[in-house]
PAZAPA-4460 file (N, C-alpha, C; in steps of 0.05 Angstrom, whole numbers, plus 32768, in hexadecimal, padded with zeros to 4 digits):
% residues 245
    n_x    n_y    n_z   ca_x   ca_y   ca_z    c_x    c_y    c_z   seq   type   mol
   841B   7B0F   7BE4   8404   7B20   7BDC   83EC   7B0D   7BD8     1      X     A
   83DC   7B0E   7BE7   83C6   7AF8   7BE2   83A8   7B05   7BF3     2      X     A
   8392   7B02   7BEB   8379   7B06   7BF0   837C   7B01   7C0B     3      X     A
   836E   7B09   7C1C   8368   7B04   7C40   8340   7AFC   7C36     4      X     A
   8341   7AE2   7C4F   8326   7AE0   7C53   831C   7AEC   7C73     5      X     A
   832E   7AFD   7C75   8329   7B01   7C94   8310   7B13   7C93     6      X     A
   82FF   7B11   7CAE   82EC   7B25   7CAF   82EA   7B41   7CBD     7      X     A
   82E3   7B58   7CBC   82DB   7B6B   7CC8   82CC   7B72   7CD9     8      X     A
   82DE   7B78   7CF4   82C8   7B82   7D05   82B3   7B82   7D02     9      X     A
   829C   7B82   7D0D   8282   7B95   7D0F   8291   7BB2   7D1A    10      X     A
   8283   7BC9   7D16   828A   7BD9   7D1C   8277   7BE9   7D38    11      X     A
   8266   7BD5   7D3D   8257   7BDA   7D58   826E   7BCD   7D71    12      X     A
   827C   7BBC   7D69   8294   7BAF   7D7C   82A5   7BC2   7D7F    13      X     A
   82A5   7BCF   7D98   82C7   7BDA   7DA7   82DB   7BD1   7D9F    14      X     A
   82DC   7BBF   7D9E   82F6   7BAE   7D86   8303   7BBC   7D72    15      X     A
   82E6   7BBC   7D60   82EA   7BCD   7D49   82FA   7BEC   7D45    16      X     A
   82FE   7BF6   7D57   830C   7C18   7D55   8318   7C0F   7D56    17      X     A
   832A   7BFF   7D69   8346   7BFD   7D71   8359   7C08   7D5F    18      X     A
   8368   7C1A   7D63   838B   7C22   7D52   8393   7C10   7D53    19      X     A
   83A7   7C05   7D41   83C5   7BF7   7D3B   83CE   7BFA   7D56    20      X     A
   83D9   7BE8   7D61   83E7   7BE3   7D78   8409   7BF8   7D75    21      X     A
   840C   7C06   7D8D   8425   7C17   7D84   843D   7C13   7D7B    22      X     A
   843E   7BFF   7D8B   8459   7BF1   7D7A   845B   7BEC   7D58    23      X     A
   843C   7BEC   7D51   8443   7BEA   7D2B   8443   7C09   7D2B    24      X     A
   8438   7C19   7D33   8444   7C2F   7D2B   845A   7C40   7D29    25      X     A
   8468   7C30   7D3F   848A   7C3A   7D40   848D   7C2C   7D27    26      X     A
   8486   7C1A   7D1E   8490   7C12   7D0A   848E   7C19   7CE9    27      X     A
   847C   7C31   7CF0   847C   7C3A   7CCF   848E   7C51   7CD3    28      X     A
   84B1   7C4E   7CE0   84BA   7C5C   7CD1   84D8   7C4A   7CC0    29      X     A
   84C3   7C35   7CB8   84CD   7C20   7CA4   84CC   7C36   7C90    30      X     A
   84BC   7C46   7C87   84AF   7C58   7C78   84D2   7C5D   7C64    31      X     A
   84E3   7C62   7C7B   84F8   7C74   7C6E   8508   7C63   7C5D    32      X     A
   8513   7C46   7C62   8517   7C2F   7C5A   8502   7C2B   7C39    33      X     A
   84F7   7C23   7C47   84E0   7C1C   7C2B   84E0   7C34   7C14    34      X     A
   84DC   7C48   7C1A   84DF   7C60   7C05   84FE   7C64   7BFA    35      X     A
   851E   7C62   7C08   8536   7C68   7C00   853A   7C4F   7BF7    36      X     A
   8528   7C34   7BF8   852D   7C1C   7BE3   8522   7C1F   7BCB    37      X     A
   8509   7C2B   7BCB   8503   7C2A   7BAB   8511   7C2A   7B9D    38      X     A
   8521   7C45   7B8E   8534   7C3C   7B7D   853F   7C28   7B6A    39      X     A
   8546   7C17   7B82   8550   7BFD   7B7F   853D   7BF0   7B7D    40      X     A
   8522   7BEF   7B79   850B   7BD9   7B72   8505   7BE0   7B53    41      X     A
   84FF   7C01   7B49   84F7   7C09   7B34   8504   7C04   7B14    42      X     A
   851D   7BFF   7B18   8521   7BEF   7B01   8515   7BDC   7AF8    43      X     A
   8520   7BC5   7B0F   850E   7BAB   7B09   84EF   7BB0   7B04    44      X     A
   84EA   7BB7   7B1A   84C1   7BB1   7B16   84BC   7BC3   7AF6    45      X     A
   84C9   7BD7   7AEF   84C5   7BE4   7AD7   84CD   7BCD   7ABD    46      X     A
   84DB   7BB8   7AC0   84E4   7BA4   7AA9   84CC   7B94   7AAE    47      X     A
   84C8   7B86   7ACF   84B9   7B77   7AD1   8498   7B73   7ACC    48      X     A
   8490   7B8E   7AD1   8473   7B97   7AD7   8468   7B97   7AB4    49      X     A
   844D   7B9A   7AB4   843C   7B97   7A98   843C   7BB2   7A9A    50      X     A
   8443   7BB5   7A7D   843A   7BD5   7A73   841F   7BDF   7A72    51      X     A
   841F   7BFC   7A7A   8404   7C07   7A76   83FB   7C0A   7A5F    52      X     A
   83E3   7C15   7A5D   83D9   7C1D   7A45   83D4   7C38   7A3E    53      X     A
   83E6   7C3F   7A4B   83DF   7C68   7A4E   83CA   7C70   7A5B    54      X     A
   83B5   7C6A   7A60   83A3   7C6E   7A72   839F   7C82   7A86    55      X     A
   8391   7C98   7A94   839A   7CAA   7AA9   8392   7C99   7AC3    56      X     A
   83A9   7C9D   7ACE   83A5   7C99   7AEF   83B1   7CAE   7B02    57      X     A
   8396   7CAA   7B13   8399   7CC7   7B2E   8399   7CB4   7B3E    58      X     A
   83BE   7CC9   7B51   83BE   7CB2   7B6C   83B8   7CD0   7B7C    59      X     A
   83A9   7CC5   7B95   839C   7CD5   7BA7   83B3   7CD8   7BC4    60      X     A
   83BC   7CE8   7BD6   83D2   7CE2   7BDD   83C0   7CD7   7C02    61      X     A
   83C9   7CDA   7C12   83C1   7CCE   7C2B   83C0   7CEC   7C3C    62      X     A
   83B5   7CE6   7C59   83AD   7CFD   7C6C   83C5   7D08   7C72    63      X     A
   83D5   7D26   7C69   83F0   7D2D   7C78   83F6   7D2D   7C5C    64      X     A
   83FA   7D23   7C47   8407   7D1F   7C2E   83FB   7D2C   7C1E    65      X     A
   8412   7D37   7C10   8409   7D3C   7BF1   8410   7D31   7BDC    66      X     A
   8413   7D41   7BB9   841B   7D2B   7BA4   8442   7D31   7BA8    67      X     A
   844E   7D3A   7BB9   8464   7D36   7BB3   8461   7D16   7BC2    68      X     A
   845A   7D08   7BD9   8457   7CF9   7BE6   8452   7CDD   7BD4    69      X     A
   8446   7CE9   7BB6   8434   7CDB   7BA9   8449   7CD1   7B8D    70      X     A
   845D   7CDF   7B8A   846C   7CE6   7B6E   8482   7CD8   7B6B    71      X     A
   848A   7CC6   7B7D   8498   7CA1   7B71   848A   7C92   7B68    72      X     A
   8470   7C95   7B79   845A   7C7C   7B65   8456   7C81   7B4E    73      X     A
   845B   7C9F   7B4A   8445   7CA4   7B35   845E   7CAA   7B16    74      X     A
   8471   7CB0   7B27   848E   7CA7   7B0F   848F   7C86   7B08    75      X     A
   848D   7C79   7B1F   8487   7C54   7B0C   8473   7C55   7AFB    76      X     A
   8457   7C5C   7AFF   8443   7C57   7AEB   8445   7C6A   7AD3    77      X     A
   8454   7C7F   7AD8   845A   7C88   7AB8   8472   7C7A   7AA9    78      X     A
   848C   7C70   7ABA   8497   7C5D   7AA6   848B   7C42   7A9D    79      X     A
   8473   7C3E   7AB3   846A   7C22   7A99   8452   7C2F   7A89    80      X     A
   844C   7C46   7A88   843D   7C50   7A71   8425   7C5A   7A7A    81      X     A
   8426   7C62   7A8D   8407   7C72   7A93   8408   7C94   7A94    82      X     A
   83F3   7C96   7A95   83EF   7CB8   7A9A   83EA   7CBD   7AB4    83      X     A
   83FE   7CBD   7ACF   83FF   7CC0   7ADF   83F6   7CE0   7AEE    84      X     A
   83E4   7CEE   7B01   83DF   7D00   7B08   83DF   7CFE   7B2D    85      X     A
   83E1   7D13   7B37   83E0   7D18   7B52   83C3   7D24   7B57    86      X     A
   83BE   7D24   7B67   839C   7D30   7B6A   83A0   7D4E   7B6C    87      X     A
   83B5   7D63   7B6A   83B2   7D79   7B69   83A9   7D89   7B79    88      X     A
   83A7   7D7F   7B92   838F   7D8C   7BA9   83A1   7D96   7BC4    89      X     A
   83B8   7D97   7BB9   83CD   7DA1   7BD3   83CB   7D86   7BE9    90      X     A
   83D1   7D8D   7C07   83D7   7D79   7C1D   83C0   7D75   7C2A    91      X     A
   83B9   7D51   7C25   83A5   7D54   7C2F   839D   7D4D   7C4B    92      X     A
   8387   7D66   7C51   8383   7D5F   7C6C   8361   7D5D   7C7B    93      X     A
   8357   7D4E   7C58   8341   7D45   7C65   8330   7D51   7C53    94      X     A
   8314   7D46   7C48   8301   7D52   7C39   8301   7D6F   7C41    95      X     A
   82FC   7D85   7C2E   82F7   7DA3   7C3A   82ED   7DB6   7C23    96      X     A
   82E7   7DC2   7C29   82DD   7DD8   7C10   82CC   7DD0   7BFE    97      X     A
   82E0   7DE1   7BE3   82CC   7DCC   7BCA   82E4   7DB8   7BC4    98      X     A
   82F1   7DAB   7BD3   82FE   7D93   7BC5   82F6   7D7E   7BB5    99      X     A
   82D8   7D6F   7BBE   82C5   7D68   7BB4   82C6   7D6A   7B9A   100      X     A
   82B9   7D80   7B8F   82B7   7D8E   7B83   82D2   7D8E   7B65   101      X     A
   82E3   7D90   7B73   82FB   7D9A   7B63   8306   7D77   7B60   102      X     A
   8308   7D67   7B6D   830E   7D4C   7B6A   8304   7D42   7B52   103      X     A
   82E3   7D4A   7B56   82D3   7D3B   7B40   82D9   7D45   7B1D   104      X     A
   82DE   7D63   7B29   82DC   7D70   7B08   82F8   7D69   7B06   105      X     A
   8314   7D68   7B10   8329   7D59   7B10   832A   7D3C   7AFB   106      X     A
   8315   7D2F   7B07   8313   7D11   7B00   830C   7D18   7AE0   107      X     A
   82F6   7D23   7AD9   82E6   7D29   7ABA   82F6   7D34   7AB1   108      X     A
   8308   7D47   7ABA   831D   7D4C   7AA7   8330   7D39   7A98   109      X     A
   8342   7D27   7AA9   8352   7D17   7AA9   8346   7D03   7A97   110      X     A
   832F   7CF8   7A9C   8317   7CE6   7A8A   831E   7CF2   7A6F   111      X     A
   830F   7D0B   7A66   8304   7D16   7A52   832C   7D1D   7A3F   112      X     A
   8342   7D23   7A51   8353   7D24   7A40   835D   7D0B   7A35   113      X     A
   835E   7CF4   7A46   8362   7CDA   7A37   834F   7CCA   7A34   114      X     A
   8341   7CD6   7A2C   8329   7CC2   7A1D   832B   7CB2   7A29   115      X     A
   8321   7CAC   7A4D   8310   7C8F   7A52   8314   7C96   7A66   116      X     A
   8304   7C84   7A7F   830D   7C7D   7A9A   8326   7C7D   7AA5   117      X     A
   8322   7C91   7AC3   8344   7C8E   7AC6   8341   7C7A   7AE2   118      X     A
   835B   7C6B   7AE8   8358   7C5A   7AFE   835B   7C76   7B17   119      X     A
   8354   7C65   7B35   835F   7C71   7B48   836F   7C65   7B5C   120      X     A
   8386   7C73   7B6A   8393   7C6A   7B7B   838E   7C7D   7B8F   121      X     A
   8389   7C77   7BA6   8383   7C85   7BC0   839F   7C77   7BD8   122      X     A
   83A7   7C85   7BE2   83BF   7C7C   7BFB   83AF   7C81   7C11   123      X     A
   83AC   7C6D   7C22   8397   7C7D   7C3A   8376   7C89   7C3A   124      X     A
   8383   7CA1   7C4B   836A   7CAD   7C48   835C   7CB1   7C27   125      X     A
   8375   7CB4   7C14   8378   7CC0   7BFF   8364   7CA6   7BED   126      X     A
   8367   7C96   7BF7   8355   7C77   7BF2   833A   7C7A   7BF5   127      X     A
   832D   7C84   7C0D   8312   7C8C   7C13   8307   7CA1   7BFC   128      X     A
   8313   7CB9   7BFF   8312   7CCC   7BE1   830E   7CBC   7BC7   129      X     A
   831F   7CA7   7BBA   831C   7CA0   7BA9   8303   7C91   7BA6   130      X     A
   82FA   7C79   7BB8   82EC   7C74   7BBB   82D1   7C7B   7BB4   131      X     A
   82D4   7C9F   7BC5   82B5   7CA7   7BBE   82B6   7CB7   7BA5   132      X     A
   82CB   7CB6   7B95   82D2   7CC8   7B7A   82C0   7CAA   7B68   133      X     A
   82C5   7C99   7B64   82BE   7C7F   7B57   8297   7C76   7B5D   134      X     A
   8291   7C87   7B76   827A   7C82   7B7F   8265   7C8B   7B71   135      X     A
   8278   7CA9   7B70   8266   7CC2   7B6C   8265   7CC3   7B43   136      X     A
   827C   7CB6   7B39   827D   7CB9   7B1D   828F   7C9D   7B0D   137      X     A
   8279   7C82   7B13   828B   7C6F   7B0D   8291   7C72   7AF0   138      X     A
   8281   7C7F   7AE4   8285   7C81   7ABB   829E   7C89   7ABB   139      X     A
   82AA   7C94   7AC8   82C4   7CA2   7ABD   82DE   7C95   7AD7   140      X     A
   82DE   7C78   7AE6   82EB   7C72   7AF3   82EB   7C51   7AE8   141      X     A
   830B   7C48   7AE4   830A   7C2A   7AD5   8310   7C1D   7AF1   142      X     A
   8322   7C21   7B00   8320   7C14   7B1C   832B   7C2D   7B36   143      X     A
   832C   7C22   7B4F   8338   7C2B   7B62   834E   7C1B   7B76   144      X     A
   8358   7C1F   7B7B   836C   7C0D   7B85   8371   7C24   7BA3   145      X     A
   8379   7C14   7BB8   8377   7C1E   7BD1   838E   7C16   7BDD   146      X     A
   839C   7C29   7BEB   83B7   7C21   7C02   83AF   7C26   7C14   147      X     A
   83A3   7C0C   7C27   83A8   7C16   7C43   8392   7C2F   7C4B   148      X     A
   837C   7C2A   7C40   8367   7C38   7C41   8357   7C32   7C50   149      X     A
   8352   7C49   7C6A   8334   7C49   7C7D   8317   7C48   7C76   150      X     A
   830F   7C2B   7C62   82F7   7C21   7C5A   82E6   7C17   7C66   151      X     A
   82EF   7C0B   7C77   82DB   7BED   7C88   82E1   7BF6   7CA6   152      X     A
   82D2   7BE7   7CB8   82D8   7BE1   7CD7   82CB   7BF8   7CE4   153      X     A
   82D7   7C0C   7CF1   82C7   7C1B   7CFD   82E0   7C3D   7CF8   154      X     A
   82DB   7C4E   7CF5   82EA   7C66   7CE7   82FE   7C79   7D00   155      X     A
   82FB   7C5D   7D13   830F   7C78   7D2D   832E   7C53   7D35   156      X     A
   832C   7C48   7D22   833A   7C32   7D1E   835A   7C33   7D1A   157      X     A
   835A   7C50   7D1F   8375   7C59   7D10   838C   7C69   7D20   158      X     A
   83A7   7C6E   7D1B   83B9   7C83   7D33   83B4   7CA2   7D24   159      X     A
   83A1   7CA5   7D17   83A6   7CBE   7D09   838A   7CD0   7D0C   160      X     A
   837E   7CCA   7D23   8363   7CD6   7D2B   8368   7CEF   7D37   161      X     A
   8377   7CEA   7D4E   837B   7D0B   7D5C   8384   7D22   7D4C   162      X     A
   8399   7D19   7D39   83A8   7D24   7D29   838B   7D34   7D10   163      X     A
   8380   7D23   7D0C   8369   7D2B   7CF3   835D   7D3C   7D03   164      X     A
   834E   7D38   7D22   833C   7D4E   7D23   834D   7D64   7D2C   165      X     A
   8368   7D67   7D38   8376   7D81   7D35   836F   7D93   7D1A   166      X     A
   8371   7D8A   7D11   837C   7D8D   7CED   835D   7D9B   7CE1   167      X     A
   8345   7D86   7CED   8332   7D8B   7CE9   8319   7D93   7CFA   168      X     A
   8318   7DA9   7D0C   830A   7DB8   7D24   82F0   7DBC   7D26   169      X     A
   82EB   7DBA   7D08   82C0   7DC6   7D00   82B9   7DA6   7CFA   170      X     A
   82C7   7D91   7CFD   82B6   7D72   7CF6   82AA   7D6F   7D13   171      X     A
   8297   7D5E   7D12   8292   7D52   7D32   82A3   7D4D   7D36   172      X     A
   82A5   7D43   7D59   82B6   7D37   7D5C   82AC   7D18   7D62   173      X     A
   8290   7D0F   7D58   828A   7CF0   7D58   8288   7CE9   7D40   174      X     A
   829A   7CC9   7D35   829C   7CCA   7D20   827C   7CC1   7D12   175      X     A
   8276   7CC2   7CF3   825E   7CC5   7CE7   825A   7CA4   7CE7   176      X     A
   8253   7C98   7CF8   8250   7C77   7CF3   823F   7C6F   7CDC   177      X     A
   822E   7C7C   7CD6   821A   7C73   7CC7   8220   7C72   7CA3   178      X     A
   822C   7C9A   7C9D   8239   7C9F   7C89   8253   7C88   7C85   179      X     A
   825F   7C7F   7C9E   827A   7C6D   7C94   8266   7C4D   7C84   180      X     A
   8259   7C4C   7C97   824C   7C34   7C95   8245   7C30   7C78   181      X     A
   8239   7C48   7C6C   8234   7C43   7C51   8243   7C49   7C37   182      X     A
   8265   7C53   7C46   8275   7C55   7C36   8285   7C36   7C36   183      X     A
   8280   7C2A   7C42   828A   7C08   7C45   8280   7BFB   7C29   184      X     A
   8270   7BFB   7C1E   826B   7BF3   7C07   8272   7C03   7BF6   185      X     A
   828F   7BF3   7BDF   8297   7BF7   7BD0   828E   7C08   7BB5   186      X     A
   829A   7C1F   7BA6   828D   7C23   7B8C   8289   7C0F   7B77   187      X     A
   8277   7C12   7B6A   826F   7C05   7B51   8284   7BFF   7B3F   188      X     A
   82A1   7BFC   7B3D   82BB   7BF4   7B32   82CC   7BE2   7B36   189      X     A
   82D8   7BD9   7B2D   82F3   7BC9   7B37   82FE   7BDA   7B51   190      X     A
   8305   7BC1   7B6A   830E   7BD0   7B7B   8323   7BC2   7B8A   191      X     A
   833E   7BCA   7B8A   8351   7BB9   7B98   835E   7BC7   7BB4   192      X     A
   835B   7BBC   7BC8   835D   7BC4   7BE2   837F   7BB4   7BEC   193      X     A
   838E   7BCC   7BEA   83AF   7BB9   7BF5   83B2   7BBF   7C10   194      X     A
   83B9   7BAD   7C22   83B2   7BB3   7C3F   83D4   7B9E   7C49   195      X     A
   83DC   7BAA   7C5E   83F7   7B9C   7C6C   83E0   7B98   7C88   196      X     A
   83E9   7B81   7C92   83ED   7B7C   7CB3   83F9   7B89   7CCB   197      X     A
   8411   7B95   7CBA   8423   7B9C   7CD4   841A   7BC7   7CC5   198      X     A
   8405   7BCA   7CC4   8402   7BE2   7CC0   8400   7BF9   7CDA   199      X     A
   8411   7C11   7CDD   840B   7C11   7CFC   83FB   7C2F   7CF7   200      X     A
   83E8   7C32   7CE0   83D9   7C50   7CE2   83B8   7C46   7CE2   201      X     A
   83BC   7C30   7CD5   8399   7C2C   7CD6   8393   7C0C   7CDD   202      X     A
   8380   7C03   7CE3   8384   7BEB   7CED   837C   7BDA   7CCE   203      X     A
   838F   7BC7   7CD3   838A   7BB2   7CB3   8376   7BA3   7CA8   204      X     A
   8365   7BA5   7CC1   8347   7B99   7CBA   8341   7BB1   7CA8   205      X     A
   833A   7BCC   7CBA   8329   7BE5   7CA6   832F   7BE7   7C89   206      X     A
   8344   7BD9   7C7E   8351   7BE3   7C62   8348   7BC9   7C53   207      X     A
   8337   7BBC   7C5B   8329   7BA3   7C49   830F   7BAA   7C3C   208      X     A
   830E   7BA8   7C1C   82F2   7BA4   7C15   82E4   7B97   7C16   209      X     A
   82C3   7B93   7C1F   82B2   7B7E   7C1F   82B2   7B6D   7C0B   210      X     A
   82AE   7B54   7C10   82AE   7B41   7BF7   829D   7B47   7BE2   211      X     A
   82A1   7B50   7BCE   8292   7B51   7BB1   829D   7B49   7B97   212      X     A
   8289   7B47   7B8B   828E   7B3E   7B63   82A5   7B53   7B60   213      X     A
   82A3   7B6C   7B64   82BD   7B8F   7B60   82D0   7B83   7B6B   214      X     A
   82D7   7B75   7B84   82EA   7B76   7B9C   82FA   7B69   7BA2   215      X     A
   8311   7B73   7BAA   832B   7B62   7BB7   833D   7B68   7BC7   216      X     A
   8344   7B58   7BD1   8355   7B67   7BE8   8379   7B55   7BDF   217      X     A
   838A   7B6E   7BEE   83A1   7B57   7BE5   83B6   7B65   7BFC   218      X     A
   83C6   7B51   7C0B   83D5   7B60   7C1F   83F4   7B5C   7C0C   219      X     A
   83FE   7B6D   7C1F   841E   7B74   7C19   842C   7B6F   7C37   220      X     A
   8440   7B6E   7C38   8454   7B72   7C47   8466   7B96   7C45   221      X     A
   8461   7B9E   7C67   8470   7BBD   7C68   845E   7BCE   7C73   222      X     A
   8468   7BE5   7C71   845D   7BF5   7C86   843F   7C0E   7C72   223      X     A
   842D   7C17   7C86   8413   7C2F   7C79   8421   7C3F   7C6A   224      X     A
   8439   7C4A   7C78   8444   7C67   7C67   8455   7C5F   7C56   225      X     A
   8454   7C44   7C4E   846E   7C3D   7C39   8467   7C2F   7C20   226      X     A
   8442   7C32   7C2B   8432   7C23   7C08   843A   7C2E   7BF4   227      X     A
   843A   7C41   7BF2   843D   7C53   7BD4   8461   7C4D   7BC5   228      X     A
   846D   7C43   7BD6   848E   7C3B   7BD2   8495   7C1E   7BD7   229      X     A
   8477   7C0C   7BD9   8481   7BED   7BE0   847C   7BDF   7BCB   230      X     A
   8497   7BD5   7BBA   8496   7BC2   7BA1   8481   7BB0   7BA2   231      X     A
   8472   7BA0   7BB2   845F   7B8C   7BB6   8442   7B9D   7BB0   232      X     A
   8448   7BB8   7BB5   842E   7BC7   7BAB   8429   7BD1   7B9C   233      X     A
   8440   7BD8   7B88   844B   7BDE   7B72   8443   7BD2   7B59   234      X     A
   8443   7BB4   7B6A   8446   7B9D   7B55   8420   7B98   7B53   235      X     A
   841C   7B9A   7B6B   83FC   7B9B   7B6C   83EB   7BAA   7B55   236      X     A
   8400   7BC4   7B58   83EA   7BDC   7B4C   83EE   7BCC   7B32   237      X     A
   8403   7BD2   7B23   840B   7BD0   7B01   8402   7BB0   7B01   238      X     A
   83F9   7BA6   7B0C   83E4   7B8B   7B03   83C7   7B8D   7AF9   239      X     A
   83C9   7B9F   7B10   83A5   7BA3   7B14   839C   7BB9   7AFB   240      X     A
   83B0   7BC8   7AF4   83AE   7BE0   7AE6   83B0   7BD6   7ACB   241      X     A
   83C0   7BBC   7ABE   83C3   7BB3   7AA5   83B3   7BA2   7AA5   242      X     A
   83A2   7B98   7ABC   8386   7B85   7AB8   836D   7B93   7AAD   243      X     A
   836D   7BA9   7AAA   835C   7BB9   7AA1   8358   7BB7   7A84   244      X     A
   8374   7BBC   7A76   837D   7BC7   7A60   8377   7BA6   7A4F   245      X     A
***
């Protein structure tokens, strides 16, 4: 687990879209492996790991996912002592409605019942969301932490494009370069960006935050669909989460 100094595309470079090469994507169905191991990690990292401080944390789930998808992670961070929550917003499949809306008053809730800032975890797409939850209301967000999140590079970088605009029929169909562009700069918070190499949904550059005073990046070993179940990210979060405290 260690910081990358690598750099990011420009996103005017063809380069930059590129998907994960297919062969990593056959490969996330490590997915099934990595998730029927946990188990067997959660003891230990539960002895090993620094206790929370009760604190509320919302993990955000990824594109296709919901909080059942979300609810091993979120059973670890309540045995080391947090106030673990799902974002409540059913499966998600992409900004819509008043989600917006219901995210934010979501967040002031969670705030206002435990008295303070709650962290965020975003998986994915669910990462971008958080992101702009911390943007839009940093007083009531202590950090965000990101899996494998479509942040940086250029926003069609990924194997899960065709799939989104199925899903999603009234978006253009050219992505908003300009809107991404100014979602590249990080919220006003602590921000930890966990990113694998061998990721085969989004490309591993896009999931890096720009270098800042807030920012870090830290890779893992394993597969996109198996962040939320990989002890090395595990170990990430309940670091970053008792650095607060």
């Amino acid at each position: 687990m260690t910081p990358t100094d690598a750099s990011v595309p420009n996103a005017a470079d063809p380069a930059a879209a590129r998907a994960p090469d297919l062969r990593l994507l056959a490969l996330e169905t490590r997915v099934w492996a990595e998730l029927g191991l946990l188990p067997l990690h959660v003891r230990r990292l539960t002895r090993e790991l620094p206790r929370g401080d009760g604190h509320a944390v919302m993990v955000v789930p990824g594109f296709g996912a919901g909080d059942t998808a979300t609810l091993p992670l979120r059973r670890v961070l309540k045995r080391l002592g947090y106030a673990a929550y799902g974002w409540n917003q059913g499966i998600n499949l992409g900004l819509r409605g008043p989600m917006k809306q219901a995210l934010a008053g979501r967040l002031r809730t969670l705030a206002e019942r435990h008295g303070g800032p709650v962290s965020l975890i975003g998986w994915s797409l669910g990462g971008v969301f958080a992101r702009e939850m911390a943007r839009h209301q940093p007083q009531v967000v202590r950090r965000v932490i990101t899996l494998g999140s479509p942040i940086n590079g250029h926003p069609n970088a990924n194997n899960m494009n065709a799939l989104f605009r199925l899903m999603n029929p009234k978006q253009a169909a050219a992505p908003d370069l300009e809107g991404f562009r100014r979602r590249i700069v990080a919220p006003p918070v602590p921000c930890t960006a966990v990113y694998t190499r061998t990721d085969g949904i989004v490309a591993w550059h896009c999931c890096l935050e720009d270098d800042a005073d807030n920012t870090e990046n830290v890779e893992v070993r394993g597969s996109h669909l198996g962040l939320p179940y990989n002890p090395e990210v595990l170990r990430v979060i309940a670091q970053r989460l008792a650095r607060d405290a």
